[in-house]
N, C-alpha and C positions, 0 to 999 in steps of 0.2 A: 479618564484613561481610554477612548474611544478614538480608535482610528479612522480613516480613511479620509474623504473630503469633506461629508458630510457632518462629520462631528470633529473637531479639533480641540486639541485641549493644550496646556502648556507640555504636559506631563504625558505626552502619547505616545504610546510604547511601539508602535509602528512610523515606519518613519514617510515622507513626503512623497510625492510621486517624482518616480525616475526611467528612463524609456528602456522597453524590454527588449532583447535582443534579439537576434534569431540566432540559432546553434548552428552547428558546422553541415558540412555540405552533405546533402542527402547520397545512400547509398545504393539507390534501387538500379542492377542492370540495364530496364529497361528507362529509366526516367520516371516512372508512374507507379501506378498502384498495384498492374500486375508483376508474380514476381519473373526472373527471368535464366534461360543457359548460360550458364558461364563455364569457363574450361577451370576444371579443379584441380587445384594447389600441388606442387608436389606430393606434399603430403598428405592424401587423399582424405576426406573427413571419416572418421569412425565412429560408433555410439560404443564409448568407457562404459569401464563397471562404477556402480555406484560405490564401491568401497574406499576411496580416500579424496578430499577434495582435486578438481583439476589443477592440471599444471596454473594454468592462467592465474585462476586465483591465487592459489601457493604464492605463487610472485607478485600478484598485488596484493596477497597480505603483509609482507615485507616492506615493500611501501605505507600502504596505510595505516599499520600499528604504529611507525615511529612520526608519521604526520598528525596521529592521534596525544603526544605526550607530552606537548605545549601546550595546545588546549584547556587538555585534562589538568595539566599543574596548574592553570588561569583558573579554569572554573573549581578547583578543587581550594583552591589560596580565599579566591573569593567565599569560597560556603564557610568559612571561620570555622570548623571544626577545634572544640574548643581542648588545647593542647595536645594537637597532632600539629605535627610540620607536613604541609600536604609538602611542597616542594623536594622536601627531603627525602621522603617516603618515594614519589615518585623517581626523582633522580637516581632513587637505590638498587628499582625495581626494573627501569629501564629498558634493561637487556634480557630482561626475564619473559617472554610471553606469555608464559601461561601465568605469571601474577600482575602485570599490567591488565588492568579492567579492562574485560573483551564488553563492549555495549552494544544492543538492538535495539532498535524503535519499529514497533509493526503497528500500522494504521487501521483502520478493519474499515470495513465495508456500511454501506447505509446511505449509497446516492449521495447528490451531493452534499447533502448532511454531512456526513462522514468525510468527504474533502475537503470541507469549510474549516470544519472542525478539528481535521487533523493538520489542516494547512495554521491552523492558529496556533496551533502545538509544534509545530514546526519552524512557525515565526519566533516562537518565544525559545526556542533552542538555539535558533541559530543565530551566530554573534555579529554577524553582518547586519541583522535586522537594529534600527538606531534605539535606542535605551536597554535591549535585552541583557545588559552583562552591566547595568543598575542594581540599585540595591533592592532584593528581591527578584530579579532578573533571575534565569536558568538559562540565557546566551553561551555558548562554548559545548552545552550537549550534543548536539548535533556534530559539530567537527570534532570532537571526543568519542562519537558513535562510528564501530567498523560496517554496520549491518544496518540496510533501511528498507524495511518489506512492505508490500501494498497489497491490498483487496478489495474488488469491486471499484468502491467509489474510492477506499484510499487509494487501488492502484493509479485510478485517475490522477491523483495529486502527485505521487512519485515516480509516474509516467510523465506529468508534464511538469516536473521539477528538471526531470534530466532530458530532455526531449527540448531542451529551452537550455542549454548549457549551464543543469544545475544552478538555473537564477535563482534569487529571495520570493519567498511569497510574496513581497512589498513587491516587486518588480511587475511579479505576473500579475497581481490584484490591481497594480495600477495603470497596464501597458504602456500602447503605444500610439501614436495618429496613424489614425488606419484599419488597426489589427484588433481583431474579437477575442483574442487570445482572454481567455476567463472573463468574458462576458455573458451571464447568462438571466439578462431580462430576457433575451430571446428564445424559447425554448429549444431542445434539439431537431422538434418536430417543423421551425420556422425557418431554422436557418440564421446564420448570421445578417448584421442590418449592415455591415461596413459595405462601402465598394472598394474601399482600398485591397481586398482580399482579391478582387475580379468577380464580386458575387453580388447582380445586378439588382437578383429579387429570389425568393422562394422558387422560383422555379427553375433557374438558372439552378436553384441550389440544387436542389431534386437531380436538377438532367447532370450535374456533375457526379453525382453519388450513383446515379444510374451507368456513368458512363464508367465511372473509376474500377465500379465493380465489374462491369459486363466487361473491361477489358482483360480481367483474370480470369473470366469464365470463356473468355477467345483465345485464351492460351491453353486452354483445356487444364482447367482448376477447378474443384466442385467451388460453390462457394453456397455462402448460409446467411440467414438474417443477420449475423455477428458480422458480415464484410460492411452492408450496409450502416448497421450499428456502431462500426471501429471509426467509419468513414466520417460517419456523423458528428461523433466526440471527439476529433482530431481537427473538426472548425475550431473548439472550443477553445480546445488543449495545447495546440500546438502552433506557435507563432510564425505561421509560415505560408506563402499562398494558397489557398484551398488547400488548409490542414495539415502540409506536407506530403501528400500522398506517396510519396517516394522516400520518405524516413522510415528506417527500421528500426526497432530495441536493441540490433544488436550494434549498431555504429555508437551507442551509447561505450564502448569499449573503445571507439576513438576520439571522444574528446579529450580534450587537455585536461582537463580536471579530475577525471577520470585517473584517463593515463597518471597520471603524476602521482595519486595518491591524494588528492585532494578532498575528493567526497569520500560517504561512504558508498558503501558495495548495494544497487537497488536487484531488490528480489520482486516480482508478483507474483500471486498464487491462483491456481486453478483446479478442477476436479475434474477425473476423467469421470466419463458414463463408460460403463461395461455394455459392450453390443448386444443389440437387444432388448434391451431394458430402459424404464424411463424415471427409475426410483434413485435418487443419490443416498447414500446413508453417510454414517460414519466413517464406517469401512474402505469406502470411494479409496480410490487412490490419489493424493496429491501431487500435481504437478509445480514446480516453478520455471520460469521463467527468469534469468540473470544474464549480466550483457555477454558471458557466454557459451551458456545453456538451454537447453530446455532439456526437462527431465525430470527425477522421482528419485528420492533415496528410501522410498515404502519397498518392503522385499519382492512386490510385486513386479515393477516394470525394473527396480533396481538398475539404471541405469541411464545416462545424457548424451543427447545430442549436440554438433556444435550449432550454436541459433542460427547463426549465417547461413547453413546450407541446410537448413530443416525443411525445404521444397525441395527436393533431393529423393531419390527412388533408393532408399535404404533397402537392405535384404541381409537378415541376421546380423547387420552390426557394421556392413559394408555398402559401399555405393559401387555394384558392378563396373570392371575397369571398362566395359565399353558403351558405358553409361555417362553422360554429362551430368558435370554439377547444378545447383539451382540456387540462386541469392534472391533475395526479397521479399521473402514468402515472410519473415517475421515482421511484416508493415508498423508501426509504432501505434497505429490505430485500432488494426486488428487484434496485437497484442494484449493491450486495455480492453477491445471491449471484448477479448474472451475470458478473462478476470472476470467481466460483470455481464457476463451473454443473460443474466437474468432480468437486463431491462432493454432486452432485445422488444420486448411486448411496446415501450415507447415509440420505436415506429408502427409498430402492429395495430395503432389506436389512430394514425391517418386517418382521414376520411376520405375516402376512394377519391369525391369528387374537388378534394382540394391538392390535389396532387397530378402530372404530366402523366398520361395513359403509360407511357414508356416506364415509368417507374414503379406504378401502381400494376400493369404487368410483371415488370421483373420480379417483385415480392410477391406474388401470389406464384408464378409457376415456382419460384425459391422452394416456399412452402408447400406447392403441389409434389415438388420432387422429392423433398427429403420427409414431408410429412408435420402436420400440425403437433406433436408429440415432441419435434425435433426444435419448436420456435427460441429454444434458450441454448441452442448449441451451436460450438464453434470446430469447424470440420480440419484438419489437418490429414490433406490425402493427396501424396502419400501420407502412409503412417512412417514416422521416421523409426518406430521401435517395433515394424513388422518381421515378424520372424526372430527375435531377438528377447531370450529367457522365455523360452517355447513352455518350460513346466508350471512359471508362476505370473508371466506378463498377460491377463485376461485379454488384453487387445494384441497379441503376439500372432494373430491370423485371420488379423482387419487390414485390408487395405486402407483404411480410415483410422484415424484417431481423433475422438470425438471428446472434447475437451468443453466444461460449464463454469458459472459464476463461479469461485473459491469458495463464497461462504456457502454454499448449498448441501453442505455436510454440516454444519451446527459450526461449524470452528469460520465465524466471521470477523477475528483478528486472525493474521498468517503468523503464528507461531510457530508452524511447523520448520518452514526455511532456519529457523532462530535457536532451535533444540537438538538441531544436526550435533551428535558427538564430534564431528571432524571441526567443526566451527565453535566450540568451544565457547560459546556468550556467556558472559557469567552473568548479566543481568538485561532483562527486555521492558521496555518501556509500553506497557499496552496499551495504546489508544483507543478506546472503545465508545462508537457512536451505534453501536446497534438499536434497533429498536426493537426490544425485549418485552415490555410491558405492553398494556391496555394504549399508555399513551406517549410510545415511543423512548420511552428511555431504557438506557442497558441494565441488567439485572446479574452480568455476569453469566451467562448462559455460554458463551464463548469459552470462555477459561476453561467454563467445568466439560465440554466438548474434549477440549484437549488434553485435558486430566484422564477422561472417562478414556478414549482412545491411546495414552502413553502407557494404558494398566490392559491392554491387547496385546497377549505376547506372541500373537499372529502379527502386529504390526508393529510397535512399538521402536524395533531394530535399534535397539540402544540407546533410543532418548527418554532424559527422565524429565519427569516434570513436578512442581510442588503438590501438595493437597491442596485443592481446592470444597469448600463446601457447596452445598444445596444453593439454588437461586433465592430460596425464601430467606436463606439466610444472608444472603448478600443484602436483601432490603429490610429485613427485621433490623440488621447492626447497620444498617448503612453504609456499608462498606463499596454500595453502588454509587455514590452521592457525592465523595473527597475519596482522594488516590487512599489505593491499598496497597500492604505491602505482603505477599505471600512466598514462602519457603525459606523467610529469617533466617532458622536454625539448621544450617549446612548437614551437622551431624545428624540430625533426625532423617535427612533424606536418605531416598535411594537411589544409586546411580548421582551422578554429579548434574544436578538439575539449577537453573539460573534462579537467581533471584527473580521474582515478575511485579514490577510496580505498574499497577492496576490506576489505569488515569479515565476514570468513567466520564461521560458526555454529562454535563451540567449546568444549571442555569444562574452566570453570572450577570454579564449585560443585556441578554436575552433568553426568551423561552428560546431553547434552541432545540426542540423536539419536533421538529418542522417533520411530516412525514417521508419517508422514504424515495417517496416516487413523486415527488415537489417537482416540475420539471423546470422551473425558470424560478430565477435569484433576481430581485433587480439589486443595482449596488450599495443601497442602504442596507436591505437585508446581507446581504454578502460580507460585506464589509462587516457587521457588528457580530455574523458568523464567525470570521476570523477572529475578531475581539474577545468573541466570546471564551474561544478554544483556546485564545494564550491566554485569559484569567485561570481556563480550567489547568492548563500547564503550571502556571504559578502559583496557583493559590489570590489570585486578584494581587500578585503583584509582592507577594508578601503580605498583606493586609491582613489574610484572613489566618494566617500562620507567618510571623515573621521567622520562623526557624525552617523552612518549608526547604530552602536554598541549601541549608544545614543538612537535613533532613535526604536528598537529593543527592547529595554529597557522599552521602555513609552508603546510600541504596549502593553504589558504583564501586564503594572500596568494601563492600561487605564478603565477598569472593575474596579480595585478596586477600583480604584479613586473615580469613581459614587458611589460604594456602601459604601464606609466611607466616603464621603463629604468631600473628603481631596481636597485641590486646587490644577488643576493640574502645575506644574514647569511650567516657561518662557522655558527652554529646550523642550520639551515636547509639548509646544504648537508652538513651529518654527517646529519641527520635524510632528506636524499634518498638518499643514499647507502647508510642502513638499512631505509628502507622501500619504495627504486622499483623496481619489474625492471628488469634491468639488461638484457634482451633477451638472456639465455642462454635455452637451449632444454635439456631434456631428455626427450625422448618416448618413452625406455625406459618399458615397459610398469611399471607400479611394483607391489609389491606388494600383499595387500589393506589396505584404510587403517583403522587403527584409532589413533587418537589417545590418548595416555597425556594426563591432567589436568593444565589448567597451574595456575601458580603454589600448588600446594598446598592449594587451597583445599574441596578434594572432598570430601563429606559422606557418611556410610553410606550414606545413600540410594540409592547409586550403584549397590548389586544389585537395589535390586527395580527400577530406571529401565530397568537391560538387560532383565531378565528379563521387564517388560512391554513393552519395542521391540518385543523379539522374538515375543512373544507375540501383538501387536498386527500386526507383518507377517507373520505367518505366517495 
């Protein structure tokens, strides 16, 4: 069951190589990477209150629920839930929104760990990829899913998922002649090797990334190590000549796929810093990023901007009428890597003398200007929410808005976007590649973040979320190791809190605890990455649970059930029984976590994968 070129099998759950596209036409003013004046809309842009979702959305939920109901009746027909009519149920409930399964998938953060890995788990959802809606297959989640949120390094994935016209992971894993799009033998520190890109060598690459940035700093834009850093991962990421430099996150609201209803709705997430300060906590305020917001529903800033004209000289909520607009400033590069401004330090590891003096300039007076304290941050100045919720917005009298990695608050799956009361998800899929332990795998440390923060009634503003226990206790039960499932028992909750099925990073085809800051994949490793992450989606396929698909099936109708009083199947309550906490506790310190490979599936591979972890975190 091993994808890609290098390993082929009869039975590969990934399907052949097919050439990647390139998405629709870039939106930037000027043509590049600075953003640029435009004369604004009649309807001048304003920063909403955060109290009910945007119009925009409203109206594409109406689209994507009822593009959601096919799907859902396929993948739900397929899970054989044993004496429920999925079709029937579904066709009943139809017109019903709030008992139609609302679904999220949030990626969480961990370099490209966490891209590989949630890119696997994305392959094995989505039904376009070739075997996923097999037997054992979970193909149709994803177009059954309204919500799909990113961090750090997931943002990277679901930045260049839609940033590529919402292609397959098969597509981007296997491009195109030419195009480095998700090729990463080459580190970000090298550059891409293609010339089809117009990128001759390393230092062509250099004098580009020097050049892209210094022209946003000639328009008079602060800019920060994150311009250089967006600039970088958008060779990577984005299919398009020199990275697209002129794509923004928010033309992701003019694709067709989009428009139509076709995907679901991508969120990333971010943390502000309070001025002043260089500590993130819990507390932090989170921001997202959606194609057309950016903004906070924390009671703090409480409040979004439209993405489009967020380079725009806001003041209390308006853009002075004799003030010009500004489009481009949301660049599709920038966006991602202020999601992950924490591996801003990758280019900060150059070596002076392998780099064009012009560049190696630009990054040092960067860092001279804003300061070595400042190397993980991403500047937005203006501030789009200056002056605006003057008693409780901590940056409400920054010229700046200083925005960090998502996960630098403890919560490195983006949950937050997911538990919004207005958005209503009854259950989220958490993808979690963190590296929690000694050696790199998750421990559930994430959940209990967002657990520990929903129970702040400083912050909290109406979302609930299930119990989560202790991390000791995640690895004493194992519940770090094969998906979990927390907050079963509707009635036990408080607030109307989602189901959370807990899909932890684990070693089926490979150790895949590759460290954080790995900075180059070649395509074997990459490849058996992605392999790895749709065994962990599936359970190896069904192999290692043939009721897993079952099991998957009830996670999704488990919401509706409570809310039509429907009873839930004999199926359905074995499969809660297998996969909920049951609220035991064990916070014995446990020993160190080293997970032996499930289902048998493990490849040679598996010594040089350790032997470069290690090499890699040391």
């Amino acid at each position: 069951m091993i994808l890609g070129n290098a390993f082929v099998e009869e039975d590969a759950a990934i399907a052949l190589p097919v050439l990647a596209v390139k998405r629709g036409a870039p939106d930037s003013p000027t043509g590049g990477y600075a953003p640029g004046n435009v004369d604004c809309p009649s309807n001048r842009p304003i920063i909403r209150s955060a109290s009910a979702l945007s119009a925009n959305e409203t109206a594409w939920l109406s689209l994507r629920r009822n593009k959601t109901i096919a799907p859902m009746t396929s993948f739900l027909t397929r899970a054989k839930i044993s004496g429920f009519n999925a079709s029937e149920y579904i066709s009943r409930i139809a017109n019903d929104p709030a008992a139609l399964p609302n679904i999220g998938i949030a990626i969480s953060g961990g370099g490209y760990r966490a891209m590989l890995n949630g890119a696997g788990f994305i392959a094995a959802a989505d039904s376009r990829t070739e075997n996923s809606t097999n037997a054992g297959g979970i193909g149709g989640l994803l177009q059954s899913a309204t919500y799909l949120s990113g961090l750090s390094g997931g943002a990277w994935l679901v930045g260049s998922l839609y940033a590529n016209n919402f292609s397959t992971v098969t597509t981007l894993r296997d491009g195109s002649p030419g195009s480095s799009v998700w090729q990463f033998e080459n580190s970000i520190l090298k550059g891409p090797e293609s010339s089809g890109l117009s990128i001759a060598n390393t230092a062509d690459y250099y004098n580009i990334l020097e050049a892209d940035v210094g022209s946003k700093a000639d328009a008079g834009y602060e800019t920060s190590i994150t311009d250089y850093w967006g600039r970088a991962l958008s060779f990577q990421l984005v299919n398009a000549s020199s990275g697209g430099p002129a794509y923004s996150f928010s033309s992701t609201a003019l694709d067709e796929s989009f428009l139509t209803g076709e995907s679901p709705f991508p969120v990333l997430v971010a943390d502000a810093r309070a001025p002043g300060t260089t500590i993130i906590s819990l507390n932090s305020t989170v921001y997202e990023f959606n194609p057309f917001e950016l903004g906070s529903w924390d009671p703090t800033t409480y409040g979004f901007a439209p993405l489009r004209y967020i380079g725009s000289s806001f003041s209390g909520g308006f853009i002075p009428l004799n003030v010009t607009c500004v489009r481009g400033f949301d660049q599709v590069g920038f966006v991602m890597g202020t999601s992950s401004s924490l591996f801003n330090q990758f280019l900060l590891q150059i070596n002076s003398t392998d780099i064009p003096d012009k560049l190696n300039h630009a990054l040092t007076s960067t860092l001279e200007r804003i300061g070595s304290n400042e190397n993980d941050v991403s500047l937005f100045k203006p501030n789009p929410f200056f002056g605006y919720n003057n008693n409780t917005n901590e940056n409400a009298q920054s010229t700046q808005l200083t925005l960090v990695d998502g996960g630098e608050d403890g919560q490195n799956i983006p949950l937050s976007p997911l538990i919004q009361p207005f958005r209503a998800v009854d259950v989220i899929f958490a993808v979690d590649s963190s590296a929690d332990t000694a050696f790199f795998w998750p421990n559930g440390t994430s959940l209990v973040a967002t657990y520990r923060r929903s129970l702040n009634i400083t912050l909290e503003n109406g979302t609930a979320f299930p119990a989560i226990p202790d991390q000791n206790t995640f690895v004493n039960l194992g519940l770090n190791k094969r998906p979990s499932f927390f907050g079963c028992d509707a009635s036990n909750l408080t607030g109307e809190a989602p189901l959370i099925v807990y899909v932890p990073n684990a070693p089926y085809t490979i150790y895949s605890n590759f460290s954080t800051f790995k900075p180059d994949y070649n395509n074997t490793e990459r490849n058996l990455m992605i392999q790895n992450g749709y065994d962990v989606a599936t359970m190896g396929n069904g192999t290692v649970d043939s009721e897993w698909l079952t099991c998957v099936g009830c996670a999704l109708l488990s919401r509706s059930f409570t809310k039509t009083g429907t009873e839930v199947p004999a199926a359905c309550i074995t499969c809660f029984d297998r996969y909920c906490w049951n609220g035991t506790v064990n916070s014995t310190l446990p020993i160190s976590y080293e997970p032996e490979a499930i289902g048998g599936y493990l490849l040679t591979l598996v010594v040089t994968t350790l032997y470069s972890s290690i090499l890699y975190f040391i």
